[in-house]
C-alpha positions, 0 to 999 in steps of 0.5 A: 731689676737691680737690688740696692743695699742701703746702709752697712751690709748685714753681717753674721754675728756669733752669739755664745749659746752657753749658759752663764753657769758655764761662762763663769767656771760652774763644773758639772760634778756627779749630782749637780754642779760646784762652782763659785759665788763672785761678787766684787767683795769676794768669791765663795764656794758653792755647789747646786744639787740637781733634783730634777730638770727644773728644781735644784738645791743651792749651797754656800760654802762658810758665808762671809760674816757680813751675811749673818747681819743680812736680813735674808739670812735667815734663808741660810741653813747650816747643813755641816762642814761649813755648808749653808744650804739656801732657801728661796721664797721663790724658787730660781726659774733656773741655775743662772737665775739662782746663782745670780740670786745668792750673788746678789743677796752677798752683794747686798750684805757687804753694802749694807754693812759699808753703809752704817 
């Protein structure tokens, strides 16, 4: 019995099993991660602690101006030296879901202010 292939023959692909946070430069320091916030507006420090293996605390280094007219920043507490710690109604189901979140807030904030 003859097996004919119809079509283009399967071909193996590569899938890049690494976390975003990795893929965008997120480093693992003692206690969590540091890293950067992209957006096309900009780029700030930031730094994840890591409490356990499903919760951790998200922080922005000196927020741009545009944030402080935002209405979400009133999730942003100072924590000294420039550091905003950043608190989610819903906590981030994970890393990449939470740096995505403050992306995306910061990302808001500058269209917002573009817009008026």
């Amino acid at each position: 019995m003859a097996v004919h292939v119809v079509g283009p023959q399967a071909q193996r692909q590569k899938f890049n099993t690494a976390p975003d946070w990795m893929l965008k430069g997120w480093q693992h320091v003692e206690g969590g991660l540091k890293g950067v916030y992209r957006t096309k507006y900009g780029s700030w420090w930031g730094a994840i602690k890591t409490l356990s293996r499903t919760q951790w605390q998200f922080f922005l280094f000196n927020p741009p101006a545009q944030l402080h007219g935002h209405y979400k920043w009133g999730c942003f507490f100072p924590r000294g030296e420039n550091w905003f710690y950043v608190n989610f109604a819903k906590p981030p189901h994970g890393i990449d879901e939470g740096i995505a979140k403050i992306e995306s807030i910061i990302l808001e904030a500058f269209e917002e202010n573009y817009e008026r």
